[in-house]
C-alpha positions in Angstrom: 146.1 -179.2 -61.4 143.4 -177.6 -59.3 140.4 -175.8 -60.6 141.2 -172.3 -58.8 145.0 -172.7 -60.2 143.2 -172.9 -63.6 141.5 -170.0 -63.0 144.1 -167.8 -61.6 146.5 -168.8 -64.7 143.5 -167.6 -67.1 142.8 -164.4 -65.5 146.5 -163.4 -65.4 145.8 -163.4 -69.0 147.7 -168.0 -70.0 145.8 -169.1 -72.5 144.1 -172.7 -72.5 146.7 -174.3 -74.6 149.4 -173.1 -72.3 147.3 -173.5 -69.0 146.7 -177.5 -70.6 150.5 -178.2 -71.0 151.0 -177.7 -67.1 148.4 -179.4 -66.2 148.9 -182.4 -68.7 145.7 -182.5 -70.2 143.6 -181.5 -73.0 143.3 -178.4 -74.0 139.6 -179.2 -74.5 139.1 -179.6 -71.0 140.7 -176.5 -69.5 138.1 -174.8 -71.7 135.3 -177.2 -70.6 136.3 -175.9 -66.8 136.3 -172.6 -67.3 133.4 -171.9 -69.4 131.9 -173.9 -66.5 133.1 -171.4 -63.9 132.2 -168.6 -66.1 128.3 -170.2 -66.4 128.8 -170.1 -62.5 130.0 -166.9 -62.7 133.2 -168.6 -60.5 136.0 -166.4 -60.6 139.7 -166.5 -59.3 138.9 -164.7 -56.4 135.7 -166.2 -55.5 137.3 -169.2 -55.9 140.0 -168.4 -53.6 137.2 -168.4 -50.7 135.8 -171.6 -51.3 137.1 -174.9 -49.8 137.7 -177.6 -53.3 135.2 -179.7 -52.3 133.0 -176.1 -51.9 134.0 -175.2 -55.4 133.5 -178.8 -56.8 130.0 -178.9 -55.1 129.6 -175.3 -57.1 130.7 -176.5 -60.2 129.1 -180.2 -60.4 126.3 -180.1 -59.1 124.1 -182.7 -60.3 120.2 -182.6 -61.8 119.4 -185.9 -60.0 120.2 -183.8 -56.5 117.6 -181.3 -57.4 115.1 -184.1 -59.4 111.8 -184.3 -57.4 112.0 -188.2 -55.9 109.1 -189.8 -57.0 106.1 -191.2 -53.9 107.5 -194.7 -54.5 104.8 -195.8 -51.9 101.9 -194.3 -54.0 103.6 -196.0 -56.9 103.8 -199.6 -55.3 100.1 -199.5 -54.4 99.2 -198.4 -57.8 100.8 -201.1 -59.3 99.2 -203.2 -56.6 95.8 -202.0 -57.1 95.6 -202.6 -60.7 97.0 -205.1 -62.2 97.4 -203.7 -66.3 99.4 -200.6 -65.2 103.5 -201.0 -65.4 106.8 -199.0 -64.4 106.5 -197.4 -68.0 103.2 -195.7 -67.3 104.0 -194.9 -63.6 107.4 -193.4 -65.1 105.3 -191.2 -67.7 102.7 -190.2 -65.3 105.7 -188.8 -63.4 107.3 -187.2 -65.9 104.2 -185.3 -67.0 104.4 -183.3 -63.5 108.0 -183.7 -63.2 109.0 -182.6 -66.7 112.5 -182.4 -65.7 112.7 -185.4 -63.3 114.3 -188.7 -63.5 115.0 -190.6 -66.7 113.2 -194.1 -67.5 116.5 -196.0 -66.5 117.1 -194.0 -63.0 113.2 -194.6 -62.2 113.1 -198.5 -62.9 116.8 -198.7 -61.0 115.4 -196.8 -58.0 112.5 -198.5 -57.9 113.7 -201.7 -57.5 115.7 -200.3 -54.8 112.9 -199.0 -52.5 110.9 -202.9 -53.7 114.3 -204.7 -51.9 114.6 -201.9 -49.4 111.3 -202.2 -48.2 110.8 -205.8 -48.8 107.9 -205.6 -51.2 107.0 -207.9 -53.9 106.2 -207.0 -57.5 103.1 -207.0 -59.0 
C-alpha cells in the first residue's frame, strides 16, 4: 500500500489497525508512517500533489544528505604531515565543528574511499 492511500484512509477517519489489515502489515508501522507525515506536516492532500518518489524524498530524507562532508584533502595531509595523529583524532576534530556530522564508522568508511579514489597511500 502507498503512503498517500495511508493517509487518505486515516483522514476519512480508518483507524491504524484497520488501515494495517489492507495493507498487510503491522499495525506499528502504519503508525510509524503517519506520525512521520504528521512531523512533516504531510497531509492527504498535500500528498496528492507530490510524485511518490517526491513524497518519499519528503518523508526520508536522510542526515548524511545534509552532514557537512569532511576536507578529506586537508585530512590526508594532516595525517601526512604528522606522523602521531590518526583517523580517531581527525574524526573528533571534526566533530567538534560538525557536532551533528558523520559518525566514526561513516568517516573511516569514506575515507578510505577518497584514499582508493584518489590513489593515496596511508600514513
Amino acid at each position: 500500500m502507498k503512503i498517500i492511500e495511508m493517509l487518505r484512509l486515516s483522514e476519512i477517519g480508518m483507524s491504524q489497525r484497520e488501515i494495517a489489515v489492507g495493507a498487510g502489515c503491522g499495525k506499528s508501522t502504519i503508525g510509524d508512517v503517519l506520525k512521520l507525515c504528521k512531523e512533516k506536516s504531510i497531509t492527504y492532500e498535500a500528498a496528492s500533489r507530490l510524485t511518490d518518489a517526491e513524497l518519499h524524498a519528503a518523508l526520508y530524507q536522510t542526515r548524511s544528505q545534509s552532514k557537512p562532508p569532511p576536507d578529506w584533502n586537508s585530512i590526508h595531509e594532516e595525517l601526512a604531515q604528522h606522523k602521531n595523529l590518526n583517523l580517531q583524532f581527525m574524526w573528533e576534530e571534526y566533530r567538534i565543528q560538525h557536532t551533528e556530522g558523520l559518525s566514526y564508522s561513516q568517516f573511516c568508511n569514506l575515507y578510505r574511499q577518497y584514499r582508493k579514489a584518489t590513489d593515496r597511500k596511508f600514513f
